[in-house]
Every structure is written in C-alpha cells, then in structure tokens.
C-alpha positions in Angstrom: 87.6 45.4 109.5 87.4 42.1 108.6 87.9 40.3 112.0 84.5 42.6 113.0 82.8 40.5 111.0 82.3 37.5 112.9 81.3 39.6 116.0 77.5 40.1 116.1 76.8 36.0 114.5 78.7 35.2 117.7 77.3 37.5 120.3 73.6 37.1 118.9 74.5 32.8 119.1 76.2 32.6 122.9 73.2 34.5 123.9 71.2 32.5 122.5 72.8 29.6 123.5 73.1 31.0 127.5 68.9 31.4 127.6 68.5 28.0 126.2 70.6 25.9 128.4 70.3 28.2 131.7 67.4 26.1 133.2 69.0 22.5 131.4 72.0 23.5 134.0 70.0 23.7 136.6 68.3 21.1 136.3 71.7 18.8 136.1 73.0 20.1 139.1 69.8 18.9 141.1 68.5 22.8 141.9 65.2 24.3 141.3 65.5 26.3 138.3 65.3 30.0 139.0 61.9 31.7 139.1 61.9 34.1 136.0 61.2 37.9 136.8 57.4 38.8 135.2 56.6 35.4 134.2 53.8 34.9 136.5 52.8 32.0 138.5 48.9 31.8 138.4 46.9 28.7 137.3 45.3 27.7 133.8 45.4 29.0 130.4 45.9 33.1 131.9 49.1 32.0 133.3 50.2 30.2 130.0 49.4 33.0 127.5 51.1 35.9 130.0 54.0 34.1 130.1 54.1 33.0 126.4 53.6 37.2 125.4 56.2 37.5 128.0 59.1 35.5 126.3 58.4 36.4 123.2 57.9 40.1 124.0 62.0 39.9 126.2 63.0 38.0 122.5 61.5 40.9 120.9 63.5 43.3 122.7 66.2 41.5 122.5 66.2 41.6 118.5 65.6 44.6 118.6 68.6 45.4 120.3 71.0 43.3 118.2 69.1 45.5 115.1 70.0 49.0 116.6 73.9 47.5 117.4 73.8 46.6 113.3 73.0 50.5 112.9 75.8 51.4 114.5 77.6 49.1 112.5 76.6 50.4 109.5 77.5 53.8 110.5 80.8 52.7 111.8 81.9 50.8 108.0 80.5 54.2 106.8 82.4 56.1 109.2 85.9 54.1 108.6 85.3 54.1 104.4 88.1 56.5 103.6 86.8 57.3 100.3 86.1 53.3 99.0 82.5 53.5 97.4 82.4 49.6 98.3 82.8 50.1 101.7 80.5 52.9 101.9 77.8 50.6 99.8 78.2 48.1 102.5 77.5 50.5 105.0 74.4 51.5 103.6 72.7 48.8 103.4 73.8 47.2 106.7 71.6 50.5 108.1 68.8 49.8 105.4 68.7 46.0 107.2 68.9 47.0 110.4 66.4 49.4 110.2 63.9 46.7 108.1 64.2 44.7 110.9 63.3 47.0 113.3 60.0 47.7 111.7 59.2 44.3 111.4 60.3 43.5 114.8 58.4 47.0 115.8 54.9 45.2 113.9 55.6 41.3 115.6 55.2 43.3 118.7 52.0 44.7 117.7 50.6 41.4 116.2 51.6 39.7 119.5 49.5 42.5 121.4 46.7 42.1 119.2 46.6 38.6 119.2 47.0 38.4 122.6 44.0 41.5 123.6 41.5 38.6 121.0 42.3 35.5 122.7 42.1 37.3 126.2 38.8 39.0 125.3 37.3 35.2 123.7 38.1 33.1 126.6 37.1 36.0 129.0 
C-alpha cells in the first residue's frame, strides 16, 4: 500500500503542471495558442468575467474530482484493512477529508455564482 501513496500528489501536480504550460508551448513553437472551448470571445469587462467564472468553475470541477478519487481511496485502505484498526483509522478519515472538501468546493461554486450574478447585475 505504500507505493499508492505517492499517486494522487503526482496526478493532481502533472495536471496541473499540463494546464499551466499548454499555451507557454505554444507559444514557443511560434503557433496561435488554441482557442479554449466556452471561454468566450466578446469585448470588455462581460468577456473577462465569463471567462474568469469559466476557469475557475473547470478548476472547480476538477477538484472536485480529485476529492471523489480520495473517497475511493479511503474506501479502498478500508476495504484492504484486514482487521488492522490503523489502517481502517486511516481510511476513515481519508473519506471524512474528501468529503470536507467537497462541501467546501460544493460552496466556492456557489460563492463564485453569487459573486458573479452581483457584479453582473452592478455593471448591468
């Protein structure tokens, strides 16, 4: 179980790592970076905020998703316990995590929406 450890720290950073330098690639290579599905294209401050909620709505999700691959983490240490109360511990509180994280990821994505409905609303 041990060499598990190391998996979802190095799936959550060459992710990470792949989004950030994606458009720096292009770039080098003397292309036109990539138009980005749902980011719209529109002038001024609209076009800014859409695609700001945009990003960090697909990050959101994103999070979310590494959360829910923690829970079945914490099921599987569960799962493979064999009887060691340690192990099961462990297990435990991975799904407790996880499933914090998910609420507070769950209330960013309200915030965002909210924040985003009052700006829209006071430049409108």
């Amino acid at each position: 179980m041990k060499h598990l450890k190391g998996i979802p720290s190095s799936l959550a950073f060459g992710a990470t790592y792949f989004f950030l330098t994606a458009s720096n690639v292009f770039a080098e290579f003397g292309g036109e970076s990539p138009p980005l599905e749902g980011i719209p294209d529109g002038d001024g401050e609209t076009a800014i905020r859409e695609s700001v909620t945009s990003i960090v709505n697909t990050v959101l999700s994103f999070l979310a998703l590494i959360a829910v691959v923690f829970v079945i983490v914490g099921g599987f240490r569960i799962l493979t316990a064999g009887g060691n109360e340690e192990n099961v511990t462990k297990g435990r509180k991975t799904i407790i995590y996880a499933i914090i994280g998910l609420v507070v990821i769950f209330f960013s994505k309200i915030i965002v929406g909210f924040f985003t409905d009052v700006i829209s609303e006071s430049v409108a």
